[in-house]
N, C-alpha and C positions, 0 to 999 in steps of 0.2 A: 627350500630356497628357490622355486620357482617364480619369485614375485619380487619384480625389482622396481623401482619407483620412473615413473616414465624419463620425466628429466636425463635421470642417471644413465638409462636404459639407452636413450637416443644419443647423447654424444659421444658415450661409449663405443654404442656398436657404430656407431658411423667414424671413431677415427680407427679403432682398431678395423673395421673390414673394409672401407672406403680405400685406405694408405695400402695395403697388399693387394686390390682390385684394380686401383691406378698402374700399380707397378703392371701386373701382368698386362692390363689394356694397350700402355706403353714400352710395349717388350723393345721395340729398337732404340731405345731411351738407352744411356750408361747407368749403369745399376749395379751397385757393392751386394754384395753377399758376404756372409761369414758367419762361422760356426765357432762358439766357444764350449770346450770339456772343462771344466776345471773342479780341484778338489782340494778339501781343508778345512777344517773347522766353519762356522755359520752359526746366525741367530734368527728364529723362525719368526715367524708373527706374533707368536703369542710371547715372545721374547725368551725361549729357551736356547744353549746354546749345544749344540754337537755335531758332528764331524757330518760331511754334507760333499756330496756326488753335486755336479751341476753340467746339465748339456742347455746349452742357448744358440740358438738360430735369430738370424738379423736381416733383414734386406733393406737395402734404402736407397733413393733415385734422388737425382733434380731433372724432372722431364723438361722444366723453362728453369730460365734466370731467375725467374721469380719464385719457385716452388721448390721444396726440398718433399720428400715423404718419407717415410721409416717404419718397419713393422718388426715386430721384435716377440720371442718367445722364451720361456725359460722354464724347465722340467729340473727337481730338485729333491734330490733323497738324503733324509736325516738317517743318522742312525741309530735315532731311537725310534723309529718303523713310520718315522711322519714325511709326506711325502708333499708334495706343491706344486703345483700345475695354471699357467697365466701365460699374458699375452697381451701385449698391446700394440698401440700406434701411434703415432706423430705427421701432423700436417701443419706443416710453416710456408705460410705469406709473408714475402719481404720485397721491398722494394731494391732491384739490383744494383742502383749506384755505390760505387767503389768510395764515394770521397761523398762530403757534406752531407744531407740529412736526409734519413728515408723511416721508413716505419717495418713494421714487423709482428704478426700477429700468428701465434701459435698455439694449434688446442694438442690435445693429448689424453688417450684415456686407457684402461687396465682392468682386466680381468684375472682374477685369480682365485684357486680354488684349494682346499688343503684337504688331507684324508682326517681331521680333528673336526670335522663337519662344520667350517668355517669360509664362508665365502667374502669376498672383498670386490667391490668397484668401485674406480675411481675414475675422475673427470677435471679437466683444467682447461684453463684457456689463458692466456696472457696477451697484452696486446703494447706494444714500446715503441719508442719514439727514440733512433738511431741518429745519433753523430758522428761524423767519421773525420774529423778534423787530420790537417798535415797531409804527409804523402800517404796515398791509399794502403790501406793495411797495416798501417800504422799502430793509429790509437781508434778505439770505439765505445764511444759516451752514450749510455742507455737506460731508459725508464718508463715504467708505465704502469699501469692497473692488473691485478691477475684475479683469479675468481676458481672455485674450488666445489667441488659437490664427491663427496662418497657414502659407502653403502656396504657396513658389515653385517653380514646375518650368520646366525650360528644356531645348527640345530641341535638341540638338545635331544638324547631320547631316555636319558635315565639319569636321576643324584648319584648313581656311583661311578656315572661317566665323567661326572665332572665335578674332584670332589675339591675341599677346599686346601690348598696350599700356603695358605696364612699370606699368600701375596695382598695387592692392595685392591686389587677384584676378586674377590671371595667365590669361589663355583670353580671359574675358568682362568686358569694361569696366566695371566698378564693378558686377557683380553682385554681393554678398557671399555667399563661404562656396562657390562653388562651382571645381572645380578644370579645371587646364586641359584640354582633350577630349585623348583617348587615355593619359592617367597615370594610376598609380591600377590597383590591381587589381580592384577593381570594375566597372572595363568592359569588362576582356576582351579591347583593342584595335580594341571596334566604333568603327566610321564614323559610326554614326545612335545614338543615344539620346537618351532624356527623366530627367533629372537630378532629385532633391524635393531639397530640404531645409523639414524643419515644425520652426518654431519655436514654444513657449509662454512663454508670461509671467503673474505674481501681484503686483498692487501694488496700490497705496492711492491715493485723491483726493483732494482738500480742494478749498474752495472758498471765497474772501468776497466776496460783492457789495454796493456799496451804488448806489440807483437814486436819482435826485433827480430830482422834476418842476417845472414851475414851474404858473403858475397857472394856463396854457393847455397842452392836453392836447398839443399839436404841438411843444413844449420838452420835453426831458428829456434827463440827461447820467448816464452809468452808468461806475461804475469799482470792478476786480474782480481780486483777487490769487489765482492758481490753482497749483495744486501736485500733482503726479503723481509716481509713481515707480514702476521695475517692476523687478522680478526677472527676465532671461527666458535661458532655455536656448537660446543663439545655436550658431546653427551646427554642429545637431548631425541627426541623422537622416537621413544622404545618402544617399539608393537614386536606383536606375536600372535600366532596363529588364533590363539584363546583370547586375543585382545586386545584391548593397546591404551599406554598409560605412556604420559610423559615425565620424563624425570627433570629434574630441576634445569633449565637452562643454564649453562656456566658458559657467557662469551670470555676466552681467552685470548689474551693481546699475548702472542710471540715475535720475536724480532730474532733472525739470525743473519748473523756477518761473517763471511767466507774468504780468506785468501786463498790464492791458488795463485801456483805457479808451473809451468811445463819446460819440456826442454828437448829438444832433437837433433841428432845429430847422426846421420846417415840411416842403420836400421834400429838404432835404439832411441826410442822416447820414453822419458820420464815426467811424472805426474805429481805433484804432491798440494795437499789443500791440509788448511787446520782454521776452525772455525767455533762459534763460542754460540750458543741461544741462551737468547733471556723469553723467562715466562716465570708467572707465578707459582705454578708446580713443576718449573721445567728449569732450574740451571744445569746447564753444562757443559762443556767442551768435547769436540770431536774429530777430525781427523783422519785422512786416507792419503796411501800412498800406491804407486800403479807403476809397474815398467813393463815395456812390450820389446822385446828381441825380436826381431826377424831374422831366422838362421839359415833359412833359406825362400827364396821366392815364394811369397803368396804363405807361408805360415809363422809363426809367430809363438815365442815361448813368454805369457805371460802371469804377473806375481801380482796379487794384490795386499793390501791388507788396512785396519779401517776401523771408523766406527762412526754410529748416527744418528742422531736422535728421534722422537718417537715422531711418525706422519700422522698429525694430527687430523688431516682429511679421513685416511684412508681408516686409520682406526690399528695399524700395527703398530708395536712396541719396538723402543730402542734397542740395540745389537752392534756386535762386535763380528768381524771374519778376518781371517787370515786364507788366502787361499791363493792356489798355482795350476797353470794350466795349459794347454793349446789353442792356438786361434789361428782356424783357414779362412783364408781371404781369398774371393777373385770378383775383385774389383772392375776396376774398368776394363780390365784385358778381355774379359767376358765380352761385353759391350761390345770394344775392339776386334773380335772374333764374329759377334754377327752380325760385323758394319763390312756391308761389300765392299764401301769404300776405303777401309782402312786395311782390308782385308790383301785385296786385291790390286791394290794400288800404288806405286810409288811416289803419288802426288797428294801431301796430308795438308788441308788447313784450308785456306783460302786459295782461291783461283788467279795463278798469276797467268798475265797476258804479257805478249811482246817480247816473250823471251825463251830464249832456247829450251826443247828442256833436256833434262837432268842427263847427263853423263850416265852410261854404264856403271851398275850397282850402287850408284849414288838415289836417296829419296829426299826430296824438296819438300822439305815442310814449311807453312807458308801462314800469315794471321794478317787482318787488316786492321790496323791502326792511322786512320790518315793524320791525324795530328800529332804524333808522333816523330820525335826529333832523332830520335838513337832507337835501335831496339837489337836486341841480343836473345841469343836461344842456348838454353841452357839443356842439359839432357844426360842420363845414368850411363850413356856409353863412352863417355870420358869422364866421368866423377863430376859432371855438374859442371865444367869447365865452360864459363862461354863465349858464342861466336859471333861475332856482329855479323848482322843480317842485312842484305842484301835489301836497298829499294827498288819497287817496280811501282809498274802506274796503277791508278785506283787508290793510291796509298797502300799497298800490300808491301809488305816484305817478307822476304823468303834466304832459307838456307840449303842449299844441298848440299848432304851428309853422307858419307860413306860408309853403309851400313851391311851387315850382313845379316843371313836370315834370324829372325828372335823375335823376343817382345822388350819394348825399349819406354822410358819414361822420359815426358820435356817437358819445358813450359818456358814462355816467354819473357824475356826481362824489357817492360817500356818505359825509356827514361832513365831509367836505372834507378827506379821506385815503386813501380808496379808488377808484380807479376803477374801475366794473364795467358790462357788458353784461347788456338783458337775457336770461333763459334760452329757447335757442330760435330767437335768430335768428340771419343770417348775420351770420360774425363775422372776424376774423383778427388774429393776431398781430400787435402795432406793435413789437416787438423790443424792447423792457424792462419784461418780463415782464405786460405789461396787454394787454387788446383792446381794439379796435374795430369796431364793428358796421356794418352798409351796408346804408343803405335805397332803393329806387329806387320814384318817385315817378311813374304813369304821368300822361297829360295826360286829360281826362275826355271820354270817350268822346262824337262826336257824334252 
């Protein structure tokens, strides 16, 4: 399996190692980390189901407004001795306006490898056309073009390695598209080969979200109707080391429609989606549900459980999991810890002038909004409670807070419709579509 189709090969390797190369280049960037264990039943690629170990590693940044990246790994042991080893990446362009219309283009690609001598690549890009009608954060109306390329290969080295299971691909248990070892005049009657088949795909997205907050920034419930569908040239391009024969082109029109709805409420968020595909050899419904506990700072007791139907790109089989697990987070605080200025400072946010500063063990956090009528600062050291802020010149406004040493979360309320950070400090995503900022508060030097 040393021979991957260039196409594949290059957006691949450029979003999986481009997105962890950003990150480290931009080390004083705010930047999530987090590690998941989790364990529980699993369905592999070939679509077998058994009990299943799972360690994942994630790192993801927004170096600008405009940019998100994410790199992401995941190590996986069956316990019927099959094991899975992959990796990928995520690079999103978007334009940063909060309200009315901007665009959004994101590629994404996958590497993965299994000890059943089966390798998988995958590659996507999508590109959409953003609405953000009402007050920012609102509602977000979205659509556009996506596009698809993968790449399964599987070596073969003997008919008794891969015998037939009366499944619906004869040789290899629910690998699709590939035939059983030694038929087939493309192979010649070898013992050993490496089998491709590259599938591509053309469809469209759509997207509606609406996000409701309440009055405390640690409330918020999001619910979001999503729709996909792809054209994609299944199961055709079959080479092998001995030669290369194509099989029948079958273009498959699938349409899947997804509800989903979230839900948070201080450290517990809730997940759940249930969704339907139509295709010719594809009906069915499917469905995931997801809660995250936070029981203590930075980790997390998380449940899932689920099911999906087949990735017609990539070439794995539909499946079912149930599973449970740990999730260490250090989010922005990290970030926050190697920002001198957050560090070191009792002065977070924007630069106020003309005014005193801060009182004794009190830190002024401070964001510039000059068109801004009202603004309030919300923060995890009184439950989210908030304080009308203070105007200064420049359009700043600012709060000084009586803190004590720690690490603390806030973020801005303007208008009393917008929530925003301000620009420059560490930050991170609270998962419906807003941030949060993190300040850490040293004790005063003796």
């Amino acid at each position: 399996m040393d021979r991957i189709p260039p196409l594949i090969a290059a957006i691949s390797i450029m979003t999986v190692a481009v997105a962890p190369t950003a990150l480290v280049a931009q080390s004083r960037m705010p930047t999530e980390l987090q590690l998941g264990v989790h364990s529980g039943a699993a369905t592999d690629q070939r679509g077998m189901r058994s009990q299943a170990w799972t360690l994942a590693p994630a790192v993801s940044a927004s170096p600008l407004s405009w940019l998100d990246l994410r790199a992401q790994g995941s190590a996986t042991q069956f316990a019927d001795a099959v094991r899975s080893i992959g990796g990928g990446g995520l690079i999103s362009l978007h334009s940063p306006a909060s309200t009315g219309v901007g665009m959004r283009l994101t590629t994404q690609g996958s590497l993965a490898r299994t000890t059943f001598n089966a390798q998988f690549t995958h590659a996507q890009a999508q590109g959409a056309l953003e609405w953000r009608p009402g007050a920012p954060g609102e509602w977000l109306v979205s659509g556009g073009p996506q596009v698809g390329v993968g790449t399964a290969a599987l070596r073969v080295t003997s008919v008794a390695e891969s015998p037939d299971n009366g499944s619906n691909f004869p040789g290899i248990p629910g690998l699709p598209g590939f035939p059983r070892p030694g038929s087939g005049s493309s192979t010649g009657g070898a013992s050993e080969r490496t089998d491709r088949i590259t599938r591509t795909g053309v469809g469209a997205q759509l997207l509606a979200q609406r996000t409701f907050r309440g009055l405390r920034h640690d409330r918020a419930a999001q619910i979001a109707v999503r729709y996909s569908s792809w054209n994609v040239n299944d199961e055709a391009n079959l080479s092998s080391e001995a030669g290369t024969a194509t099989s029948p082109t079958d273009n498959v029109m699938l349409h899947d429609v997804e509800f989903i709805s979230a839900f948070m409420r201080g450290p517990v968020t809730l997940v759940g989606s249930v969704g339907h595909r139509e295709a010719p050899d594809e009906r069915r419904a499917f469905a995931a549900a997801h809660a995250d506990v936070m029981v203590v700072p930075h980790v997390s007791v998380v449940a899932s459980a689920g099911s999906y139907p087949r990735d017609r790109i990539a070439g794995t089989m539909s499946g079912r999991y149930v599973t449970a697990g740990l999730r260490l987070s250090m989010g922005g605080v990290q970030a926050a810890r190697s920002s001198s200025r957050a560090s070191t400072s009792r002065l977070v946010g924007a630069t106020v002038r003309g005014e005193n500063a801060p009182r004794a063990n009190h830190t002024r956090i401070a964001i510039k909004s000059p068109k801004a009528k009202q603004v309030e600062l919300a923060g995890d050291w009184n439950n989210w409670q908030r304080i009308p802020a203070r105007q200064s010149s420049g359009g700043v406004w600012y709060v000084d807070v009586p803190l004590t040493a720690g690490e603390y979360r806030y973020t801005f309320l303007i208008d009393g419709t917008e929530w925003r950070v301000p620009d420059g400090v560490a930050a991170a995503d609270d998962g419906f579509g807003s941030k949060v900022a993190w300040v850490i508060v040293r004790a005063p030097a003796r």
